[in-house]
C-alpha positions as CSV (number, residue, x, y, z in Angstrom):
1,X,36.2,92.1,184.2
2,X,33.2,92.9,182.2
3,X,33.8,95.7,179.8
4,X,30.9,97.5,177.7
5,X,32.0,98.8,174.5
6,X,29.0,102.1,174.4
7,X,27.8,103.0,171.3
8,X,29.9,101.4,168.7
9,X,29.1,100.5,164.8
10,X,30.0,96.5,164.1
11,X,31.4,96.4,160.5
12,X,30.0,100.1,160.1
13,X,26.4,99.0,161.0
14,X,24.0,100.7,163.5
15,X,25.3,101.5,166.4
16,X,25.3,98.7,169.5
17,X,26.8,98.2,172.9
18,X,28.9,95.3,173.1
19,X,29.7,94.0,176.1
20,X,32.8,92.0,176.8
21,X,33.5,89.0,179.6
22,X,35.9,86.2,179.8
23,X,37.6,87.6,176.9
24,X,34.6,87.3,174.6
25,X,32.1,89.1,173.1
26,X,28.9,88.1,175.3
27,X,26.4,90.3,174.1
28,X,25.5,93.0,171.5
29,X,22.1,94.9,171.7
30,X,20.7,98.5,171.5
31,X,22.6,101.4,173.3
32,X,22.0,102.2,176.6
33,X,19.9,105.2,177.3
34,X,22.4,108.3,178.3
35,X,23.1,108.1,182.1
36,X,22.2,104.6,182.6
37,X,24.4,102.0,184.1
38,X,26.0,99.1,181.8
39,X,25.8,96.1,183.0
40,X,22.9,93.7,183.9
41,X,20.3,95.0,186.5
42,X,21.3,94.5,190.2
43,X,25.1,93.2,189.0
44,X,28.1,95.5,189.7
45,X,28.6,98.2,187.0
46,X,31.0,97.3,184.4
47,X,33.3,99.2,182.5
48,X,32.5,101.2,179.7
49,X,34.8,102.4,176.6
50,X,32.7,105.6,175.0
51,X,32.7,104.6,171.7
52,X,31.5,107.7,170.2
53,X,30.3,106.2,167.2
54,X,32.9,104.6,165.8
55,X,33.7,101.6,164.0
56,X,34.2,98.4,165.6
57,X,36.1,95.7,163.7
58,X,37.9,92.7,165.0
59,X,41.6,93.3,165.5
60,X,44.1,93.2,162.9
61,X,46.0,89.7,162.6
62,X,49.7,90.2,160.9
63,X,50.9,86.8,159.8
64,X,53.8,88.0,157.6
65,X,56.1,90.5,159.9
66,X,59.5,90.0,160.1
67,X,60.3,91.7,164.4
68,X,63.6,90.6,164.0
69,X,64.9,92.9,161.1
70,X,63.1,96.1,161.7
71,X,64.5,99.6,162.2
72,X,61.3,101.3,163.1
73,X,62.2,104.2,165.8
74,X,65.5,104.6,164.3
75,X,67.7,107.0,161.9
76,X,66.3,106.8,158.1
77,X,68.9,105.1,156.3
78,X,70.0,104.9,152.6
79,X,68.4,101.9,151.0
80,X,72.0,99.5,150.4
81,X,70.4,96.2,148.4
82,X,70.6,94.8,145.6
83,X,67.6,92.9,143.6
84,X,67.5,88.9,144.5
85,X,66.7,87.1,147.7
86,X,70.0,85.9,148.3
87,X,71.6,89.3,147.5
88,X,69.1,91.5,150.1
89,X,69.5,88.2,152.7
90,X,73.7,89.3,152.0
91,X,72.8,93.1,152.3
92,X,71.1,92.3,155.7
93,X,74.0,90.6,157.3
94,X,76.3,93.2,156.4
95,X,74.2,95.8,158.3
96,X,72.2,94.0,160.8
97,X,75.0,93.5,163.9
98,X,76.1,97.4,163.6
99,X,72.1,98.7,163.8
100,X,71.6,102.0,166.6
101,X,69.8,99.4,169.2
102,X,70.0,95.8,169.9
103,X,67.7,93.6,167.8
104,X,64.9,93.2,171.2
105,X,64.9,97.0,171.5
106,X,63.8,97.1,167.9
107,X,61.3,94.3,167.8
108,X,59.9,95.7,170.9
109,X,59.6,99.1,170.1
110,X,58.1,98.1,166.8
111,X,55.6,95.4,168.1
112,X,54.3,98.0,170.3
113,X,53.8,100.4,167.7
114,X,51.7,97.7,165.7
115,X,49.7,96.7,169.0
116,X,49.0,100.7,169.5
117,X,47.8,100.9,165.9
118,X,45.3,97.6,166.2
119,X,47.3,94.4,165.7
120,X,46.6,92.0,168.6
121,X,47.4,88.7,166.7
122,X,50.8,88.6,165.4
123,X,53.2,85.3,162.9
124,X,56.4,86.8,163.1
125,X,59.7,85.4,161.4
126,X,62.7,84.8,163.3
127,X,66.1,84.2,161.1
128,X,68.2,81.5,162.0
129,X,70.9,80.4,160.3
130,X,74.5,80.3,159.8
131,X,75.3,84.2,160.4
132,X,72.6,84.8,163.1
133,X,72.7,81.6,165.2
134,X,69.5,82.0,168.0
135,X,70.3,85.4,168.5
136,X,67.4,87.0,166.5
137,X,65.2,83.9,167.4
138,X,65.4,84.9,170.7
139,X,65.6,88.2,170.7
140,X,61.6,87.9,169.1
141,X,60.8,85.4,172.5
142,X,61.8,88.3,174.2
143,X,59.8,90.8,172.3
144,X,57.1,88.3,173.1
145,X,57.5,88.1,176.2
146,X,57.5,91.6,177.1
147,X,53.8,92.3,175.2
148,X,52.7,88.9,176.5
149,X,48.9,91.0,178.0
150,X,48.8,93.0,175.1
151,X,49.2,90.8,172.1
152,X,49.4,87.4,170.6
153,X,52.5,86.4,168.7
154,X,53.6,82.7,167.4
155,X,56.9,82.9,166.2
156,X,58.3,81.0,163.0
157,X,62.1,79.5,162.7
158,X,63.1,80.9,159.5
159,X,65.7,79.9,156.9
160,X,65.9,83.0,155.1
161,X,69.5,82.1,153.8
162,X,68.4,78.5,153.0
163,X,69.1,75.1,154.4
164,X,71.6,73.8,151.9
165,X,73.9,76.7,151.2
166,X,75.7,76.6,154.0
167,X,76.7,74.3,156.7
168,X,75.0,74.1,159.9
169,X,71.4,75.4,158.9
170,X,69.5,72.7,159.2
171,X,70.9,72.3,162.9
172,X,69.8,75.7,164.1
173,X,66.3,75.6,162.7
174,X,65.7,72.5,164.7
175,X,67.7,74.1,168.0
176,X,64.8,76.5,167.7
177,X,62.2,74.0,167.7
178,X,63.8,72.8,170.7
179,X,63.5,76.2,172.6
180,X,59.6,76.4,171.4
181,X,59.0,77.9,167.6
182,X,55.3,78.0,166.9
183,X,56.4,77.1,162.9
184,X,58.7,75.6,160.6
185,X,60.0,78.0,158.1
186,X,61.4,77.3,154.7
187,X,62.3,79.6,151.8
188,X,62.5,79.1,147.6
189,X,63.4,75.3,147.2
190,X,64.1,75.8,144.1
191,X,65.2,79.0,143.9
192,X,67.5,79.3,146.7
193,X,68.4,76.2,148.1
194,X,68.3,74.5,144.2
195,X,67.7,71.0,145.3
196,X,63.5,71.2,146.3
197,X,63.1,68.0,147.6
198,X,66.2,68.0,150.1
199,X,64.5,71.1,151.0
200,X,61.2,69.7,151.8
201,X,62.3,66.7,153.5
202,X,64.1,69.1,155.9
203,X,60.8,71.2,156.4
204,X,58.0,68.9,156.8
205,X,60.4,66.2,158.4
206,X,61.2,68.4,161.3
207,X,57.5,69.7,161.0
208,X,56.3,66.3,161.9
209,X,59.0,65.6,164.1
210,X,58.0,68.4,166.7
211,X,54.2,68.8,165.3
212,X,54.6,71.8,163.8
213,X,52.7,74.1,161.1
214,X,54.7,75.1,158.3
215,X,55.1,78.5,156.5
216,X,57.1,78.6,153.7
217,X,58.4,81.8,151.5
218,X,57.7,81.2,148.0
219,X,59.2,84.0,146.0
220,X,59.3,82.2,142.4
221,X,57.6,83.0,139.6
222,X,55.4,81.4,137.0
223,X,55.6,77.6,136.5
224,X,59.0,77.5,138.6
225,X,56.5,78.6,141.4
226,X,53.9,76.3,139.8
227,X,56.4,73.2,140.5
228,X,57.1,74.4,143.8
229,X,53.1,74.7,145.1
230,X,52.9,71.3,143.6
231,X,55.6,69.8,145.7
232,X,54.2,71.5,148.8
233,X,50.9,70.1,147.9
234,X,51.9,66.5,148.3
235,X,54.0,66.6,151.1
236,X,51.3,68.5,153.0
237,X,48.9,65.4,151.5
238,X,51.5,63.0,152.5
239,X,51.9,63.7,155.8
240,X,47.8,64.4,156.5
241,X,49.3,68.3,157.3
242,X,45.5,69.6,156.0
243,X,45.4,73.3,157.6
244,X,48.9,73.3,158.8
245,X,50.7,74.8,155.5
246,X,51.1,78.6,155.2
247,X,52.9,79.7,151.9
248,X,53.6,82.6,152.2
249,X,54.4,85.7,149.0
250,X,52.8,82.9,146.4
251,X,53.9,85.3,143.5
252,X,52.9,82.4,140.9
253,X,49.5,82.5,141.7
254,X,49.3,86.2,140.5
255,X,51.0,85.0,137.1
256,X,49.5,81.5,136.0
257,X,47.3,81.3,133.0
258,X,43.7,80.5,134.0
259,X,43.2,76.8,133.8
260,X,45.8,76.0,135.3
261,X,45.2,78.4,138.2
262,X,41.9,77.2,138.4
263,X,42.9,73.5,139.1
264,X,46.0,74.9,141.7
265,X,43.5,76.7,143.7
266,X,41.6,73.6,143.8
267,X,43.9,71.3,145.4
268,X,45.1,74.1,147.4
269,X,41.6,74.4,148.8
270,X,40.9,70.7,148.9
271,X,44.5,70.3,151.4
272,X,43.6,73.7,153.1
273,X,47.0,75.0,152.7
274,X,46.2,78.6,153.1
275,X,48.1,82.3,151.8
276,X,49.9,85.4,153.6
277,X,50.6,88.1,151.1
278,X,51.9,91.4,151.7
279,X,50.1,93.3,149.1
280,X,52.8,93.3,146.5
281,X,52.8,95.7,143.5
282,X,51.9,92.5,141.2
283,X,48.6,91.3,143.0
284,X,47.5,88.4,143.7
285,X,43.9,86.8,142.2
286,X,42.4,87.9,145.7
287,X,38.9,87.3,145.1
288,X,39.1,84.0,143.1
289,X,41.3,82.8,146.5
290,X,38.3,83.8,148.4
291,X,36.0,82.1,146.1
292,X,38.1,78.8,145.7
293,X,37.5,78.5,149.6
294,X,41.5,79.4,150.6
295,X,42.1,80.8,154.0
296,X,44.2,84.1,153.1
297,X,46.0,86.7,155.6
298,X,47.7,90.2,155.5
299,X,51.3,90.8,156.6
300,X,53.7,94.0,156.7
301,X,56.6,92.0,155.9
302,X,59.7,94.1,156.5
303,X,59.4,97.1,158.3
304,X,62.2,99.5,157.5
305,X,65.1,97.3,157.5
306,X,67.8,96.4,155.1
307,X,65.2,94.7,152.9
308,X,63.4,97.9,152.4
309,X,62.6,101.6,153.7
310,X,58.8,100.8,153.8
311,X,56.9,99.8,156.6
312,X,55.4,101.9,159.2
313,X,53.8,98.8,161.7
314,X,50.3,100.4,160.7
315,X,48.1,97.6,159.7
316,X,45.1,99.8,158.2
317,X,47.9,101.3,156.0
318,X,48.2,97.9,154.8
319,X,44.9,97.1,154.3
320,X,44.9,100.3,151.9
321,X,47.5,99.1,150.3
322,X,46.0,96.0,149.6
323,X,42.8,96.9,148.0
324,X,45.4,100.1,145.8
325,X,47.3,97.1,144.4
326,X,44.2,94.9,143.6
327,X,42.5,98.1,142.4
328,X,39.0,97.9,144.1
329,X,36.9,101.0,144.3
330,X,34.2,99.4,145.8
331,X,33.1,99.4,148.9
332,X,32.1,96.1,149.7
333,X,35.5,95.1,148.0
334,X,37.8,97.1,150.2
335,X,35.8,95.9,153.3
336,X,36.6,92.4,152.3
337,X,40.1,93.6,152.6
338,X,39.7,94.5,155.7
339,X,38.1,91.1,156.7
340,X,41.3,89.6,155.2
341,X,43.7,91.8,157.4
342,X,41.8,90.6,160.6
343,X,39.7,87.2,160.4
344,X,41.3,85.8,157.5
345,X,44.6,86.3,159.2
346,X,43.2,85.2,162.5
347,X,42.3,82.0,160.6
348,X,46.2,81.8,159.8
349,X,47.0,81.7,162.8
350,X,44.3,78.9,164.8
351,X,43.0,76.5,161.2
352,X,40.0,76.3,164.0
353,X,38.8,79.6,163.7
354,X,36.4,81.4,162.4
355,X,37.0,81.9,158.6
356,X,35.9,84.0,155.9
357,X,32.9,82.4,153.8
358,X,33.0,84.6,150.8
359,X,34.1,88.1,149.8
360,X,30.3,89.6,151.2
361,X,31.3,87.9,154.6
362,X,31.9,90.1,157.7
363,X,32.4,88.1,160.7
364,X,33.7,88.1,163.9
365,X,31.9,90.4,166.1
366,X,29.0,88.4,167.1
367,X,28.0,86.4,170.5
368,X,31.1,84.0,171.8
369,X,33.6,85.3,169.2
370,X,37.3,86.5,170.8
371,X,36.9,89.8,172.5
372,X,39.9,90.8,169.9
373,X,38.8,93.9,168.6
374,X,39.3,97.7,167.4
375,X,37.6,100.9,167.3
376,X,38.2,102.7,164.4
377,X,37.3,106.8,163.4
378,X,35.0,107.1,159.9
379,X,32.1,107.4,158.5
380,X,32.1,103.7,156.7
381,X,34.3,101.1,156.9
382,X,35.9,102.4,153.3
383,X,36.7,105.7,155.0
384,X,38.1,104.0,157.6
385,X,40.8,102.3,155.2
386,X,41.5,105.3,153.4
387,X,41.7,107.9,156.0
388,X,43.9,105.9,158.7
389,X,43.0,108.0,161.6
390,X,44.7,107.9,164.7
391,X,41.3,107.9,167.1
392,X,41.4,104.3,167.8
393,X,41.3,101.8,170.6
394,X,42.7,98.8,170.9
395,X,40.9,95.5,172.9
396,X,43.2,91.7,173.0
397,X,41.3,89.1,175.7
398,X,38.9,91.9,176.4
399,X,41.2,94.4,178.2
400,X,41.9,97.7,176.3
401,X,45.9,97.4,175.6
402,X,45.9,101.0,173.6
403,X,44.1,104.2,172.8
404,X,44.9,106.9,170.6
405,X,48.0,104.8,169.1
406,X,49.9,104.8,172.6
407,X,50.3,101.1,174.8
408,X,47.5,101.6,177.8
C-alpha cells in the first residue's frame, strides 16, 4: 500500500511529503496543495498520515536491550544488587523465577512499549546458561514472534554468567544456535570467565560454526580492556569476521591515554568491528569513534530489572541521555546523537546498510532508503531530544505500527 507521509520536516528541514511503497521511501517533494489528492495523477489515492509539521526521523534501532530481564509494567521494587557483574548476574537469579508475570509477558509488554515510542529495529540479549536453560531464550522468540509486523528483532545467545564458571554453558549457547540465535554472545574473558582465550575459542568457534555475528559484553577497564579489544581484534582478523564483531559497553575506550586510543580505533576501523553503548555515566570518545570510521549504536540495556531500576523502553530518552553524559550543547552534536540512536544502530544490525559518514551526517530519509521511520513533535531536532513528547507516530516496512505511544 502506498502511504503519503503530508507535510513532514526530514531531519528538521522544510517541510516535504514523503511517500512510502514497497516498504521504502519512493519519493520526497513539495507538499501537496490543501485538498488535493496524494498519490500520482489518475492512480488510486493513497494513504495519507497528517504530519502536522513534525519531525520526521528514521526509526530508532536498540542494539543493546536486554527483553528477557525486564520488569517494565510491573510493581517498583527495591533495588537488591550488589556492585560486580557476577554479583548483579547472582542478584538476578535469585529474583528472576519469582517476578509478578512470566518472562514473555514482560518482554512483550516491554517491546511494545519501545515499538509505541519509535523503536522498529531491535538486538536483544537472551541469557542462557546454567540457571536459565532456553527458558528466557525462548521466551524473547516468543516476544518476537508476537510483534513480528510491527518490529524487527535479532536475538543474541548470551553468556551473561560466563562459559567457564560452570558446567554446561558452553552446551546451551550452542542449543540456541540450533533453535535460530541471530548472534553469538560472550561476556568479560578476562574478567569473568579468567581464562580469555578458552573464552574466545568458544565464541568465534561456534560463530563460524553456524555463521554467526558476534557481540560481546566488555565491561573491563583500562588496559585489562585494552588486552581484551586486542584479542577480539585478531580473532575477528583471523577468521575474515570484518563487520561481524559487535562489542558491546567498551568502557576502556572511554579510559585509554591518547596514543594508544588512537592506534585502537584504527584497527578497530580497519576490521570494522563496530560499538553499542548505553550512554554510561563515564562516556565514551563518541566523536573520535565517528571520526575514526567505527560503526556505533544506542541501547537501553536493562530496563527495570534486578540489574537496575532505570529504563523506561523510551528510546529518545536515551538519546538525551546520551548527548547529557557526553555533554554536547550543540545542536548539530545532539542531532548526531540522534543519527547514532537510529542509522548507526541500524548499521549494527545489517554491516550492509547505510552508515553514518561523519558527525555532520543525517541520512536515511532519502529515495530507496527503508520506510523505517518516526514522526516526532518540536520545533528542531534538539527540542525533539530534550522535550520527549508523546505526539509521535511510528512507521516499520511502511505501515504505521503506533501513534500517540499506543501499538496501531
Amino acid at each position: 500500500m502506498t502511504l503519503v507521509l503530508h507535510n513532514v520536516r526530514p531531519w528538521g528541514g522544510d517541510a516535504a511529503d514523503v511517500t512510502l511503497d514497497g516498504g521504502v521511501i519512493t519519493a520526497v517533494g513539495p507538499v501537496a496543495v490543501e485538498g488535493a489528492a496524494p498519490g500520482d495523477p489518475g492512480s488510486n489515492p493513497a494513504a495519507t498520515v497528517d504530519g502536522r509539521g513534525r519531525i520526521l526521523l528514521p526509526s530508532f534501532s536498540d542494539v543493546h536491550v536486554h527483553l528477557d530481564s525486564t520488569r517494565l509494567g510491573l510493581p517498583f521494587r527495591p533495588h537488591t544488587g550488589t556492585p560486580g557483574v557476577w554479583n548483579m548476574m547472582l542478584n538476578d537469579r535469585n529474583n528472576w523465577h519469582d517476578a509478578e508475570a512470566s518472562i514473555t509477558e514482560r518482554a512483550t509488554h516491554t517491546l511494545g512499549a519501545m515499538i509505541g515510542r519509535g523503536t522498529t529495529r531491535v538486538r536483544s540479549y537472551a541469557q542462557v546458561d546454567a540457571d536459565a536453560g532456553l527458558e528466557r531464550f525462548e521466551a524473547v522468540l516468543a516476544t518476537r514472534e508476537t510483534h513480528r509486523s510491527r518490529a524487527d528483532v535479532a536475538v543474541i545467545a548470551f553468556p551473561q554468567a560466563g562459559l567457564l564458571r560452570e558446567p554446561g554453558s558452553a552446551e546451551v549457547l550452542e542449543e540456541a544456535l540450533k533453535l535460530g540465535a541471530d548472534v553469538v554472545g560472550g561476556i568479560d574473558p578476562c574478567a569473568l570467565d579468567r581464562d580469555p582465550v578458552r573464552h574466545l575459542d568458544i565464541v568465534f568457534g561456534l560463530a563460524e560454526k553456524y555463521g554467526k555475528p558476534v557481540d560481546i559484553h566488555l565491561h573491563e577497564p583500562g588496559q585489562l580492556g585494552l588486552f581484551s579489544t586486542q584479542l577480539i581484534l585478531e580473532r575477528t582478523k583471523a577468521l575474515g569476521m570484518q563487520g561481524l564483531v559487535t562489542i558491546s559497553h567498551a568502557f576502556c575506550l572511554g579510559e585509554l591515554p591518547d596514543a594508544q586510543l588512537d592506534e585502537l580505533l584504527a584497527d578497530m576501523a580497519e576490521l570494522d568491528v563496530s560499538v553499542a553503548t548505553v550512554a554510561p555515566a563515564s562516556p565514551l570518545p563518541l566523536e573520535r569513534l565517528t571520526a575514526a570510521g567505527i560503526r556505533v549504536g544506542l541501547g537501553e540495556d536493562g530496563q527495570r530489572d534486578y540489574w537496575s531500576p532505570y529504563g523506561n523502553a523510551d528510546m529518545l530518552d536515551r538519546t538525551w541521555q546520551l548527548a547529557f553524559t557526553n555533554k554536547f550543547r550543540a545542536d548539530g552534536l545532539i542531532e548526531h546523537c540522534a543519527a547514532v540512536a537510529t542509522i548507526g544502530g541500524a548499521s549494527i544490525i545489517d554491516p550492509a546498510a547505510q552508515r553514518l559518514g561523519s558527525v555532520a551526517d543525517r541520512p536515511g530519509l532519502a529515495v530507496g532508503d527503508p520506510a523505517e521511520l518516526v514522526l516526532l513533535e518540536g520545533d528542531t531536532v534538539t527540542a525533539a531530544v530534550m522535550d520527549k513528547l508523546p505526539g509521535r507516530t511510528v512507521i516499520h516496512r511502511g505501515t504505521v505500527v503506533a501513534d500517540g505511544l499506543q501499538l496501531a
